[in-house]
OpenMM code with the backbone's topology and positions (N, CA, C; nanometers):
from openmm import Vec3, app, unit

residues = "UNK UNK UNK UNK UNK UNK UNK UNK UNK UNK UNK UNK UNK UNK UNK UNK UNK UNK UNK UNK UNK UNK UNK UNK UNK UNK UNK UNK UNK UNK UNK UNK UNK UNK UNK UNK UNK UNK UNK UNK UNK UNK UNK UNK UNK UNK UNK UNK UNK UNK UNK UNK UNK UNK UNK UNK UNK UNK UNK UNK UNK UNK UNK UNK UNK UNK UNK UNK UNK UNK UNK UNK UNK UNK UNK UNK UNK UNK UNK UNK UNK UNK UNK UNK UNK UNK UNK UNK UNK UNK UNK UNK UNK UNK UNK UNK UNK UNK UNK UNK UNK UNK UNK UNK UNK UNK UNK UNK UNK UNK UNK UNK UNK UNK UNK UNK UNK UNK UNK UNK UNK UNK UNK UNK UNK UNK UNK UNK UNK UNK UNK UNK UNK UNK UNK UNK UNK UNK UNK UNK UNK UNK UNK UNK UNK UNK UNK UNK UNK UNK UNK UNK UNK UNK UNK UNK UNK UNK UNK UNK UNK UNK UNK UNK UNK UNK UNK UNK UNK UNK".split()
positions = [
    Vec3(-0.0347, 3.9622, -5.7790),
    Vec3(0.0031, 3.9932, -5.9146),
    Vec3(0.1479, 4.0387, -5.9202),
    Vec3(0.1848, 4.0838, -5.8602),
    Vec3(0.3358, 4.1811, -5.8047),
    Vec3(0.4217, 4.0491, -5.8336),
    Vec3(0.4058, 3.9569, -5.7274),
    Vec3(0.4971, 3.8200, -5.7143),
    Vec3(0.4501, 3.7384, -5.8190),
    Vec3(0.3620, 3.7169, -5.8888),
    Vec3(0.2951, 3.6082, -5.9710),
    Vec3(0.3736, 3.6183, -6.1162),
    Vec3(0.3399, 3.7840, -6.1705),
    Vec3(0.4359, 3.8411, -6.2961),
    Vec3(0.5142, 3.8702, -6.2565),
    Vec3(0.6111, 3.8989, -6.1841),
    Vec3(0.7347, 3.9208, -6.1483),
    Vec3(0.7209, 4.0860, -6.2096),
    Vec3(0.6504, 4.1641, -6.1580),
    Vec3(0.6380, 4.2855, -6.1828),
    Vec3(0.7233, 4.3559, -6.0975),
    Vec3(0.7488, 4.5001, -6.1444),
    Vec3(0.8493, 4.5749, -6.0523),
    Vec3(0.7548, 4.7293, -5.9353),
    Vec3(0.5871, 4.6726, -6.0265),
    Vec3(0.4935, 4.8018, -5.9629),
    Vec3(0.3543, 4.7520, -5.9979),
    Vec3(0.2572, 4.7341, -5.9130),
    Vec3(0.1197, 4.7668, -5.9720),
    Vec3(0.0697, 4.8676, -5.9257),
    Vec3(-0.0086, 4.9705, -5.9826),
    Vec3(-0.0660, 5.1008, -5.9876),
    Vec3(-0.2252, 5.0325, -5.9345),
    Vec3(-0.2937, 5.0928, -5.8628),
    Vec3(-0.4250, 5.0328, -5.8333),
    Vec3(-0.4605, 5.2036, -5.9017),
    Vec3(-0.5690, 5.1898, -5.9656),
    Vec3(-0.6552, 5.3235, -5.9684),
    Vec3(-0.7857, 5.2973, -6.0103),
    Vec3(-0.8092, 5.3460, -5.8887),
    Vec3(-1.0236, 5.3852, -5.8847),
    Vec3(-1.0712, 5.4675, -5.9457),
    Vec3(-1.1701, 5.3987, -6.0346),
    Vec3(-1.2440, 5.4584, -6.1556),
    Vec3(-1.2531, 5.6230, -6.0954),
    Vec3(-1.3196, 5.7146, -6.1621),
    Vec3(-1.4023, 5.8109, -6.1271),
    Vec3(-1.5607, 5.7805, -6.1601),
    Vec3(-1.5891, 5.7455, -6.2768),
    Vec3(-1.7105, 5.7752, -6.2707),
    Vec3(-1.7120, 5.5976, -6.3622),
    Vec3(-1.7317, 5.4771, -6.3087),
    Vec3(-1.7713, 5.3994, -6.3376),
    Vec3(-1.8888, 5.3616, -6.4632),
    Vec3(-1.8591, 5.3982, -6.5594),
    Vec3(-1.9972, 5.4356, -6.6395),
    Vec3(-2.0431, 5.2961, -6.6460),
    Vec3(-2.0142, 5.1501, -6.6297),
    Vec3(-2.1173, 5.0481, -6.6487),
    Vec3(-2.1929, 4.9579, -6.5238),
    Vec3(-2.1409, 5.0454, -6.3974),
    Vec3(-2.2201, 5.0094, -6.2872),
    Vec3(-2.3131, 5.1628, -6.2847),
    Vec3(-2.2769, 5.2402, -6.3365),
    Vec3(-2.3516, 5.3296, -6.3142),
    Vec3(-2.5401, 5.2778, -6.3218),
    Vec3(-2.6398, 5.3167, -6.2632),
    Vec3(-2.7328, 5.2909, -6.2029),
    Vec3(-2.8007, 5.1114, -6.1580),
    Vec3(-2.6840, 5.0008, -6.1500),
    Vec3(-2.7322, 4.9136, -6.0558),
    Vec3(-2.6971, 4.9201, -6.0000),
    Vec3(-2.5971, 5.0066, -5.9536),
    Vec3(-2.6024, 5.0222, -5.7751),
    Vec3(-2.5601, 5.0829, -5.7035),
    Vec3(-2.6054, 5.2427, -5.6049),
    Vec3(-2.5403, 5.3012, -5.5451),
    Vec3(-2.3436, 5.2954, -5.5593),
    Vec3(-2.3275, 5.3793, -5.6225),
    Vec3(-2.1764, 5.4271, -5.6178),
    Vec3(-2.1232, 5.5159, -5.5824),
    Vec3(-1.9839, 5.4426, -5.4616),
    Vec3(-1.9663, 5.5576, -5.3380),
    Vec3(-1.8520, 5.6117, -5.4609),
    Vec3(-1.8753, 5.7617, -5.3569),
    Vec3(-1.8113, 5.8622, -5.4509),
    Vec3(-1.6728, 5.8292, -5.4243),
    Vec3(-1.6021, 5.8666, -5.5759),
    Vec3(-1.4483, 5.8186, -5.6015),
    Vec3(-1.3527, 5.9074, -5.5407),
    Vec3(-1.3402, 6.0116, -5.4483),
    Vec3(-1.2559, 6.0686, -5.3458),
    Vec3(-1.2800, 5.9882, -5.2234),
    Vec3(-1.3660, 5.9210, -5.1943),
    Vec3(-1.3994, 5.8527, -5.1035),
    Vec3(-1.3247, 5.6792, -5.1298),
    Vec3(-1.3416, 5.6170, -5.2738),
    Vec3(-1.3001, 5.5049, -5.2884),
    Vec3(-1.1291, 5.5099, -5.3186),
    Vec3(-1.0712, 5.6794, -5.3869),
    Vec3(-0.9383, 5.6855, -5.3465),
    Vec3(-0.8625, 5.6774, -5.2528),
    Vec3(-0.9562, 5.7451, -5.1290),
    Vec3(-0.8779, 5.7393, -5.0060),
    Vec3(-0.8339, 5.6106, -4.9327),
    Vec3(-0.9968, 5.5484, -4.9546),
    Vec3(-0.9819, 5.3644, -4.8605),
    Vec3(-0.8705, 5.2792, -4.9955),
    Vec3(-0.8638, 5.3254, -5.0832),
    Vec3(-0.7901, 5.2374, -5.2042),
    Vec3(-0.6219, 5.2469, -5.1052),
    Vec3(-0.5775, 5.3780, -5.1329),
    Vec3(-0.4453, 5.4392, -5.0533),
    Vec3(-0.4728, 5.3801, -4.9334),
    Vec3(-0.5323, 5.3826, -4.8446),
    Vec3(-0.5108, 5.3328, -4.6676),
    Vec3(-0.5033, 5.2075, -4.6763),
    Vec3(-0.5542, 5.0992, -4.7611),
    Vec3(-0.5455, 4.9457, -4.7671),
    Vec3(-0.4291, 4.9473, -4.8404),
    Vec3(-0.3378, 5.0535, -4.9132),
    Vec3(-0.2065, 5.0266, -4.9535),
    Vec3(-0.0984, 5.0375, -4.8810),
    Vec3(-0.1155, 5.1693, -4.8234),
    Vec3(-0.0339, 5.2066, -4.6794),
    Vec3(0.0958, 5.2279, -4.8013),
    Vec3(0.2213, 5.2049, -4.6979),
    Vec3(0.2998, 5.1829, -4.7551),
    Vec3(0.4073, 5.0789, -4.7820),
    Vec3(0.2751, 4.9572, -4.8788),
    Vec3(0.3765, 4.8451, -4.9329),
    Vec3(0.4346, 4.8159, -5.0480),
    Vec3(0.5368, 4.7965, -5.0585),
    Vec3(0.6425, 4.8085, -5.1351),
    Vec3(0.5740, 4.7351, -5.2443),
    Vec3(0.5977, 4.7926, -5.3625),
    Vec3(0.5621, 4.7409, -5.4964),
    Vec3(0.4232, 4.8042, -5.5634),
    Vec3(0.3507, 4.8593, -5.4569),
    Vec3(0.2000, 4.9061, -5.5033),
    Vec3(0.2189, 5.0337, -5.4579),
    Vec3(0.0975, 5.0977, -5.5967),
    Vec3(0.1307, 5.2655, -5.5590),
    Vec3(-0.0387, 5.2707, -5.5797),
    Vec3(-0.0853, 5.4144, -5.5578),
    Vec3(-0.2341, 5.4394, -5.5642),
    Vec3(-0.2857, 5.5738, -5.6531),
    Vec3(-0.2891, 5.6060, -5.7921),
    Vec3(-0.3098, 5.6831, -5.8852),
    Vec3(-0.4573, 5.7330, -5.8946),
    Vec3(-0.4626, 5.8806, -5.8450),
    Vec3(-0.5939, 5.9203, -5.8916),
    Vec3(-0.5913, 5.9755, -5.9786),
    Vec3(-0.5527, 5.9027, -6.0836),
    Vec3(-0.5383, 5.9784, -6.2431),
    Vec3(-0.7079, 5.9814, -6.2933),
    Vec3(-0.7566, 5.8829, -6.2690),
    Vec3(-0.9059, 5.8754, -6.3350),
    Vec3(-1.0166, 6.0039, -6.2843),
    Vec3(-0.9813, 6.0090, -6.1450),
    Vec3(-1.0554, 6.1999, -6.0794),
    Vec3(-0.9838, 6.2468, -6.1327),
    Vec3(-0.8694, 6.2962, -6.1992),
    Vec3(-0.8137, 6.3850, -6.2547),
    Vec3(-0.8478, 6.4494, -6.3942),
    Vec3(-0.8399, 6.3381, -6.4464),
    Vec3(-0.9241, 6.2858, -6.6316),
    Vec3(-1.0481, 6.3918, -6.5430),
    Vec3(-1.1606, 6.3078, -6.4772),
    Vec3(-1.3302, 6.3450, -6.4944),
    Vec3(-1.3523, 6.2685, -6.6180),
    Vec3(-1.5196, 6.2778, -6.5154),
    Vec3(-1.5853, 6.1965, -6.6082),
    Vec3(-1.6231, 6.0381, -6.5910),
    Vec3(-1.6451, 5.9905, -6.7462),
    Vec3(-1.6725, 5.8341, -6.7507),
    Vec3(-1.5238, 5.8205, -6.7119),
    Vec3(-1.4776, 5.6916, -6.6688),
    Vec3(-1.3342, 5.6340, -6.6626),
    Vec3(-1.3558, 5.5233, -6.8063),
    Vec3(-1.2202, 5.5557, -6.8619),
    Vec3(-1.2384, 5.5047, -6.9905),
    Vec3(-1.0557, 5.4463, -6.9575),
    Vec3(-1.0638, 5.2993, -6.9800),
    Vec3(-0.9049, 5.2264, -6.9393),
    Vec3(-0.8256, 5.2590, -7.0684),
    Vec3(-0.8434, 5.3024, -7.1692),
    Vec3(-0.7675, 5.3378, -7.2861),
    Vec3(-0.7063, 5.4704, -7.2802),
    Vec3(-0.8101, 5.5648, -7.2080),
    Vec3(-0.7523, 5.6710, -7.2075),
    Vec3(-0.6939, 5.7209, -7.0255),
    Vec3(-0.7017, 5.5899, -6.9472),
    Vec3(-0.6434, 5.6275, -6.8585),
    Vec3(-0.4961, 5.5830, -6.8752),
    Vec3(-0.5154, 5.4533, -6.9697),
    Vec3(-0.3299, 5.4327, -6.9614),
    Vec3(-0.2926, 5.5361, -7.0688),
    Vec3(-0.3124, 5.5809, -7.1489),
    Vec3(-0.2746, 5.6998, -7.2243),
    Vec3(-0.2144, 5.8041, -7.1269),
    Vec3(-0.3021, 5.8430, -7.0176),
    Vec3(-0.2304, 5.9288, -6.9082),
    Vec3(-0.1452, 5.9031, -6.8309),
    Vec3(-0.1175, 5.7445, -6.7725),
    Vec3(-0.0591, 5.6782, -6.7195),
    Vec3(0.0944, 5.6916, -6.7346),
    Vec3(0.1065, 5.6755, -6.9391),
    Vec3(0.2103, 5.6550, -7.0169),
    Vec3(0.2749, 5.7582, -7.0011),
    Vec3(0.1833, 5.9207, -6.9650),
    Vec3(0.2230, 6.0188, -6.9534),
    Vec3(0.3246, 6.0313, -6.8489),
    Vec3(0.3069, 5.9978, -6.7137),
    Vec3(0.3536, 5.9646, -6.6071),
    Vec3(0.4511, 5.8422, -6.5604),
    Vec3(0.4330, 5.7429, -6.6371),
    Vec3(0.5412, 5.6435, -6.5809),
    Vec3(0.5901, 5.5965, -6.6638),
    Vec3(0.6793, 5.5472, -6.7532),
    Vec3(0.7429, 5.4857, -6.8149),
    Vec3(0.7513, 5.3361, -6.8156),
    Vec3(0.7128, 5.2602, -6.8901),
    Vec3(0.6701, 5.0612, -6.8932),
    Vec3(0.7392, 5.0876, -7.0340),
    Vec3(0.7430, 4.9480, -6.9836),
    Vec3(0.8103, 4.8331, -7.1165),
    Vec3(0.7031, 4.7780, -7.2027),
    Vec3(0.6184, 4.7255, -7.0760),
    Vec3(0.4323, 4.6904, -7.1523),
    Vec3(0.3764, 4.7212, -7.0276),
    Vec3(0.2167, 4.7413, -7.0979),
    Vec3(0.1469, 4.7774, -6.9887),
    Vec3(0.0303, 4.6661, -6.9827),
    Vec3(-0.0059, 4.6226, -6.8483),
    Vec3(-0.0444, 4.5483, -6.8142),
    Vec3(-0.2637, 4.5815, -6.7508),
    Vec3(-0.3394, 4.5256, -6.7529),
    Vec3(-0.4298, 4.5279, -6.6906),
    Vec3(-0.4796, 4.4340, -6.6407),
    Vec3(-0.4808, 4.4787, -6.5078),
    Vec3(-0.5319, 4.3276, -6.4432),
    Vec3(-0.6926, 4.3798, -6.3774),
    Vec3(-0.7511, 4.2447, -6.4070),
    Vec3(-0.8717, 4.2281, -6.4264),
    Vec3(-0.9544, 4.1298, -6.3576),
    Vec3(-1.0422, 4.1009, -6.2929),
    Vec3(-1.1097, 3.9567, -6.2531),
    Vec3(-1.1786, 3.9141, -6.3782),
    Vec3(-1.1950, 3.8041, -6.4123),
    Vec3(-1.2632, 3.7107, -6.5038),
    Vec3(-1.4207, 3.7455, -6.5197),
    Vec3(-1.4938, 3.8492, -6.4170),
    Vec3(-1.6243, 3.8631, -6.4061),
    Vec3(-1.5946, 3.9930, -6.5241),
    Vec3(-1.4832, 4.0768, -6.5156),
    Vec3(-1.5071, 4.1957, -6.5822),
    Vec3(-1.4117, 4.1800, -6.7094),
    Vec3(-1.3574, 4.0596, -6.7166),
    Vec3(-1.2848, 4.0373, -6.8717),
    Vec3(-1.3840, 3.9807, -6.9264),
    Vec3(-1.5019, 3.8811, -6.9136),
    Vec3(-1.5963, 3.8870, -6.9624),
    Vec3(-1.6606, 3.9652, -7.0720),
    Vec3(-1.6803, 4.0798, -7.0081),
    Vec3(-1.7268, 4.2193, -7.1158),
    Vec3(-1.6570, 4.3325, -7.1573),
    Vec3(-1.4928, 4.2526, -7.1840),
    Vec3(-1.4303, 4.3309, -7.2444),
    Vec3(-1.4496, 4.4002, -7.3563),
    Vec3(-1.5175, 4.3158, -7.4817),
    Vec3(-1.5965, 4.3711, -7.6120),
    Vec3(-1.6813, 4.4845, -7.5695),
    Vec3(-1.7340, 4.4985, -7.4247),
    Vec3(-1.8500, 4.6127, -7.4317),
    Vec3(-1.7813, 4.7728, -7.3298),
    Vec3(-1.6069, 4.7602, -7.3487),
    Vec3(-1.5811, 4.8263, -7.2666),
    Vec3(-1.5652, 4.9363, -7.4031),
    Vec3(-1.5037, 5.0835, -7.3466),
    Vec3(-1.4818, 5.1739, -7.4744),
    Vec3(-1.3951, 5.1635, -7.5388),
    Vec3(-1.3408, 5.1863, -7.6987),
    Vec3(-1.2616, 5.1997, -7.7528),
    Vec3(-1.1967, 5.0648, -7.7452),
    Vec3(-1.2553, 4.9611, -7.7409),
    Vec3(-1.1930, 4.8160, -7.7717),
    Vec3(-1.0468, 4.8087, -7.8702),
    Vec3(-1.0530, 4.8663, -7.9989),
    Vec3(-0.9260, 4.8660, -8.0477),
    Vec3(-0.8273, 4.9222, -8.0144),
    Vec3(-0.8063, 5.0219, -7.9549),
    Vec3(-0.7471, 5.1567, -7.9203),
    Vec3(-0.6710, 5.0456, -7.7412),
    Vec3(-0.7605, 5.0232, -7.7003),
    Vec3(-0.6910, 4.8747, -7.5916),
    Vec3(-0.6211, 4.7723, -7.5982),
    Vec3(-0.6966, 4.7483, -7.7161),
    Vec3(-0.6146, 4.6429, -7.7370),
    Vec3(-0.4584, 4.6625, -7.8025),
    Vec3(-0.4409, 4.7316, -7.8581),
    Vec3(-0.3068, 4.7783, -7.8699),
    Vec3(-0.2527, 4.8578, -7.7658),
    Vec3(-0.3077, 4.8678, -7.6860),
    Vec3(-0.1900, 4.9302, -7.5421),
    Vec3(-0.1605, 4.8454, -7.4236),
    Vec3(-0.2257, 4.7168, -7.4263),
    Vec3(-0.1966, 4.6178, -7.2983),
    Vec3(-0.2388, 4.4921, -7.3459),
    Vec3(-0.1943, 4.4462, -7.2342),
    Vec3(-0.2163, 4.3009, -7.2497),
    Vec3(-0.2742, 4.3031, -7.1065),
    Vec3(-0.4232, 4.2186, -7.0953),
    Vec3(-0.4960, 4.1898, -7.0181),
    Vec3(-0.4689, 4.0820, -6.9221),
    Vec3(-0.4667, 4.0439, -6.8159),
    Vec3(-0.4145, 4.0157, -6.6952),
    Vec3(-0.5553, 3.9345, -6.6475),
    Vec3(-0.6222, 3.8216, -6.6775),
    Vec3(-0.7220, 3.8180, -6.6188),
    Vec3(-0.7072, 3.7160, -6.4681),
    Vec3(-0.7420, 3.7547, -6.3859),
    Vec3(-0.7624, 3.6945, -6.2208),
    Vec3(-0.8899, 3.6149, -6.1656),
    Vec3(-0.8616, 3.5133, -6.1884),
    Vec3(-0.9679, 3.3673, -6.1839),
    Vec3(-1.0528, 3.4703, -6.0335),
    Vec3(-1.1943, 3.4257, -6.0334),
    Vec3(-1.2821, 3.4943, -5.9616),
    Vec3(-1.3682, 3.3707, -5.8850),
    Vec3(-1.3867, 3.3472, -5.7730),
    Vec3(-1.4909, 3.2158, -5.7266),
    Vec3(-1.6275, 3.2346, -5.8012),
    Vec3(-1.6300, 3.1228, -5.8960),
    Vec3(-1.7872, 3.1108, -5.9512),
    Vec3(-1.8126, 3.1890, -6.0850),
    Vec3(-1.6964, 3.2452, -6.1194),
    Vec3(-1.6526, 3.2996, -6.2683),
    Vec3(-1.6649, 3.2150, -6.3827),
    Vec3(-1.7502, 3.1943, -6.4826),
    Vec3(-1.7349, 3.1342, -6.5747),
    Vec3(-1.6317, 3.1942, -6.6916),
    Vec3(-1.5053, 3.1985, -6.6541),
    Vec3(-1.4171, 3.2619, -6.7508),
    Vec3(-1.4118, 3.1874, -6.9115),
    Vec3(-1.4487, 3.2312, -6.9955),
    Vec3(-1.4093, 3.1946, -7.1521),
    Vec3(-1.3319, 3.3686, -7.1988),
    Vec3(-1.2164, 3.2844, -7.2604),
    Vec3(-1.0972, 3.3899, -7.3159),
    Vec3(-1.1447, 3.4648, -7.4073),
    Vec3(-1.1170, 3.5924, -7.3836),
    Vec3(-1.1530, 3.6965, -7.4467),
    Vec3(-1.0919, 3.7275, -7.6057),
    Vec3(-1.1778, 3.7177, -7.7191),
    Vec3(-1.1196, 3.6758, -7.8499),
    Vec3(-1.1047, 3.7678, -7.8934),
    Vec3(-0.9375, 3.7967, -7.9381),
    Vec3(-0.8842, 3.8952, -7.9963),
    Vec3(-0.7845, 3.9934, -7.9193),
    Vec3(-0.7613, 3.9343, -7.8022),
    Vec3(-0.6878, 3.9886, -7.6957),
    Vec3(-0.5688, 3.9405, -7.6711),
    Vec3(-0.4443, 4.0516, -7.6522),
    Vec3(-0.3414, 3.9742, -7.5843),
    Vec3(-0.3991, 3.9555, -7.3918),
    Vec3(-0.3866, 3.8126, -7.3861),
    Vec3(-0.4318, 3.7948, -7.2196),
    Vec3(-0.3510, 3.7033, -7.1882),
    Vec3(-0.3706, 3.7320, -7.0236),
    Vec3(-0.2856, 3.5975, -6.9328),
    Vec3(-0.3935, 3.5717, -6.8322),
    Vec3(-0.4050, 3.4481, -6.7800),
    Vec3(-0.4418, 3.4180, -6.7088),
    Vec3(-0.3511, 3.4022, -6.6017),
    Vec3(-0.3703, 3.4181, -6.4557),
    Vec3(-0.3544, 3.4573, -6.3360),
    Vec3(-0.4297, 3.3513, -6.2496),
    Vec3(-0.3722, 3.2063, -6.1809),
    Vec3(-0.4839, 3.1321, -6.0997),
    Vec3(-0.3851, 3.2409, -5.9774),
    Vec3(-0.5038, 3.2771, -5.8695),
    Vec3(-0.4986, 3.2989, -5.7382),
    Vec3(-0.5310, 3.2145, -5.6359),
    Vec3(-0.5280, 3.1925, -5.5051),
    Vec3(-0.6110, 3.1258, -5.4485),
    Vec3(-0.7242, 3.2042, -5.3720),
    Vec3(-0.8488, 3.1456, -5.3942),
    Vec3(-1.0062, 3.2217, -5.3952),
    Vec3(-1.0185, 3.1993, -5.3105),
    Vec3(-1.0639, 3.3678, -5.2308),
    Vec3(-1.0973, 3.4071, -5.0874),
    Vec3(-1.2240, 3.4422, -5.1479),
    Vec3(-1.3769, 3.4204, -5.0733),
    Vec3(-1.4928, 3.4238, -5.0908),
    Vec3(-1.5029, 3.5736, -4.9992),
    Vec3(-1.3974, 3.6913, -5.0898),
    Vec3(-1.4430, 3.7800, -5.0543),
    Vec3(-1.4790, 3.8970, -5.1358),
    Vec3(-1.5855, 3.9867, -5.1432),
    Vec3(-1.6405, 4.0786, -5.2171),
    Vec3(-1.6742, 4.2416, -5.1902),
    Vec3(-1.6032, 4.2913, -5.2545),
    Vec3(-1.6923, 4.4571, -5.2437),
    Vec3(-1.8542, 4.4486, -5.1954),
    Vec3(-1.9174, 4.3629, -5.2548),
    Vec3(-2.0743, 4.3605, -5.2667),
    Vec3(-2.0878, 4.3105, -5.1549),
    Vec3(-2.0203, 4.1970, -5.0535),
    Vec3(-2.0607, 4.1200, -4.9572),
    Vec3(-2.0079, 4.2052, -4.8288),
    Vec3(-1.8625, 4.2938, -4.8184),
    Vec3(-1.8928, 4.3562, -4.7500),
    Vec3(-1.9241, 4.4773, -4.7076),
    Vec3(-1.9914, 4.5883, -4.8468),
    Vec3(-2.0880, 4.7046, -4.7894),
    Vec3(-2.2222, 4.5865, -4.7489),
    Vec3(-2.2991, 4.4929, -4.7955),
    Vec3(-2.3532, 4.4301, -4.7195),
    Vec3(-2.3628, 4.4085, -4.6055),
    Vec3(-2.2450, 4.3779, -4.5434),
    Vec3(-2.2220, 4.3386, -4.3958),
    Vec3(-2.2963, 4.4500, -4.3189),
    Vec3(-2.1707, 4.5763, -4.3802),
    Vec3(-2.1973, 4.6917, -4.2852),
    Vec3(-2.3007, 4.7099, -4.2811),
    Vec3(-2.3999, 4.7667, -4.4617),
    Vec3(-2.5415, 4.7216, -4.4482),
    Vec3(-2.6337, 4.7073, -4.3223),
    Vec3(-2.5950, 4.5663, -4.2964),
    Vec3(-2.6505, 4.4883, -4.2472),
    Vec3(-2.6261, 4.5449, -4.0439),
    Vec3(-2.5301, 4.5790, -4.0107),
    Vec3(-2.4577, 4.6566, -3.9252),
    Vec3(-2.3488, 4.5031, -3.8674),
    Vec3(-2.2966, 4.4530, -3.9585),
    Vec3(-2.2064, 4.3592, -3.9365),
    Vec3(-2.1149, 4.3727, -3.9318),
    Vec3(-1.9650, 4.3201, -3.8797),
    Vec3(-1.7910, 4.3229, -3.9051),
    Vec3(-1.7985, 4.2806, -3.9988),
    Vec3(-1.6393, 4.4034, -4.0748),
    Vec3(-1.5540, 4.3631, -4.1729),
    Vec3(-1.4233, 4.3687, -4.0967),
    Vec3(-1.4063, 4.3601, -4.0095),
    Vec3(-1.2912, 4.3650, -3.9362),
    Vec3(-1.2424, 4.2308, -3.9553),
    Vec3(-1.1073, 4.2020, -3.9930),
    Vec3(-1.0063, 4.1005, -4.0600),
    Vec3(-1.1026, 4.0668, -4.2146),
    Vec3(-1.1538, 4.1482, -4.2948),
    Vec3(-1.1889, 4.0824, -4.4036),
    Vec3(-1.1031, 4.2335, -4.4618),
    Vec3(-1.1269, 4.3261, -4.4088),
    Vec3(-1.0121, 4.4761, -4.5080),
    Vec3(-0.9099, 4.4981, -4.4130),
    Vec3(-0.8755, 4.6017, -4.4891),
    Vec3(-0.7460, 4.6753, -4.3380),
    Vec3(-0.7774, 4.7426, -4.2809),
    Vec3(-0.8127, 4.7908, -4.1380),
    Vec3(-0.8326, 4.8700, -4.0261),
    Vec3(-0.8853, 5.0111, -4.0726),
    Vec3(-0.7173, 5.0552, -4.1480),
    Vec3(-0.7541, 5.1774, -4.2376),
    Vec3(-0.8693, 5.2218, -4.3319),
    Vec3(-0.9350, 5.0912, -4.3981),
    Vec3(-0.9932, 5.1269, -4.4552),
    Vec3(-1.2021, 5.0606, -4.4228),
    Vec3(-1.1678, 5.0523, -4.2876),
    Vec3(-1.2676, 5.0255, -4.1686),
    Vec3(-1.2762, 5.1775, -4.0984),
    Vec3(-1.1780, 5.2056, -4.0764),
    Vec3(-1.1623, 5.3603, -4.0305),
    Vec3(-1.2568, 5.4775, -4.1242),
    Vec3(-1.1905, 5.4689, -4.2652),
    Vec3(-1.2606, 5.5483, -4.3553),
    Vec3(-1.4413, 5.5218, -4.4083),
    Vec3(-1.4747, 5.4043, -4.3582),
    Vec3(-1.6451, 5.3598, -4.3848),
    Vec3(-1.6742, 5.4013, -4.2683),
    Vec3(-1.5899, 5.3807, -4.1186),
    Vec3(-1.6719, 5.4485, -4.0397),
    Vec3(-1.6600, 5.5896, -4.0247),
    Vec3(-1.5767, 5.6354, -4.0224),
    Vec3(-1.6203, 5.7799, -4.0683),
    Vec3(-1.6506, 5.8833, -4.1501),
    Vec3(-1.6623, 5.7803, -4.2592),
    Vec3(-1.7582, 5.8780, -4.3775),
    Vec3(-1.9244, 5.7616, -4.3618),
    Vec3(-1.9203, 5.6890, -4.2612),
    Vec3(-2.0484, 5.6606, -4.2920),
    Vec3(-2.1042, 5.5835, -4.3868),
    Vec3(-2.0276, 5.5430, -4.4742),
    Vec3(-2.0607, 5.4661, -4.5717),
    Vec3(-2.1338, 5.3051, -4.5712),
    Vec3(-2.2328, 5.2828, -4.6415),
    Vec3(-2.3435, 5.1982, -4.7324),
    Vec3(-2.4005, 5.1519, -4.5927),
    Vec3(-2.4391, 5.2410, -4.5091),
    Vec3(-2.5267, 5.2235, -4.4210),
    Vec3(-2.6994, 5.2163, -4.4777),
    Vec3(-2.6693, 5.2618, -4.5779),
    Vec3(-2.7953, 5.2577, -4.6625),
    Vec3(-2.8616, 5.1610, -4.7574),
    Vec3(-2.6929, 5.0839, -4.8324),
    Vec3(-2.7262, 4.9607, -4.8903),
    Vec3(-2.7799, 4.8267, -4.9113),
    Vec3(-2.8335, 4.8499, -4.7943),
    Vec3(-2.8984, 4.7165, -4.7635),
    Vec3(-2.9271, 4.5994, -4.8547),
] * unit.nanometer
topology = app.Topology()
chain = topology.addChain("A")
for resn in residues:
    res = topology.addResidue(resn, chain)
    for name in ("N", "CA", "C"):
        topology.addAtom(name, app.Element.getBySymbol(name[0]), res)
């Protein structure tokens, strides 16, 4: 996304409290998904790692996190980038109007995504080239007691093995 929009920063920030995965499916706690977020960033140029959303508490609500955001960084426009699975149900996210006047949506073609454009939105589409890889497929692995080694970064192989994580997910 960095090289694609000719952006000068993308901010990655992990929800806190995910309110629409909330109960299908075990959700590792968000000091835990900040840390592996930061260690798979390390330090590369152009990406930064914001725990503004643990800060907020609570549901994570994207209207009122770029509201805090705005607080903190200064843009020209603000951008959200998105996979096509979760621009989908943009209508069912919070405060739909209140969003739509603060960004323009960024959507990122997904393998097996049936993307139709989200009506009433400023959006861009984003083709990537599709790596058949997933959050879901690899706490699976581990799950499963399989390698993710060359599918994340080391760092953030480091932090599942020592917090232990979705050894349970099967």
């Amino acid at each position: 996304m960095l090289h694609a929009l000719s952006l000068t920063e993308v901010i990655l920030v992990p929800a806190n409290d995910p309110w629409q995965k909330v109960g299908r499916r075990k959700i590792t706690p968000a000091v835990q998904r900040l840390a592996m977020t930061r260690a798979a960033v390390g330090d590369s140029a152009g990406l930064s790692v914001s725990g503004v959303e643990l800060d907020i508490g609570g549901p994570s609500y994207t209207s009122v996190t770029l509201d805090a955001l705005a607080e903190q960084w200064e843009a020209d426009e603000w951008l959200v980038i998105v996979g096509a699975d979760a621009a989908a149900g943009l209508d069912t996210w919070h405060n739909t109007e209140r969003l739509r006047e603060q960004a323009t949506i960024v959507v990122v073609n997904r393998p097996g995504a049936d993307f139709q454009p989200p009506t009433g939105w400023s959006w861009e589409l984003v083709e990537i080239p599709s790596i058949a890889i997933s959050g879901t497929g690899l706490r699976r692995r581990v799950a499963q007691g399989g390698s993710i080694r060359f599918l994340t970064p080391e760092p953030v192989i480091d932090h599942i093995m020592e917090w232990n994580l979705y050894r349970d997910d099967g």
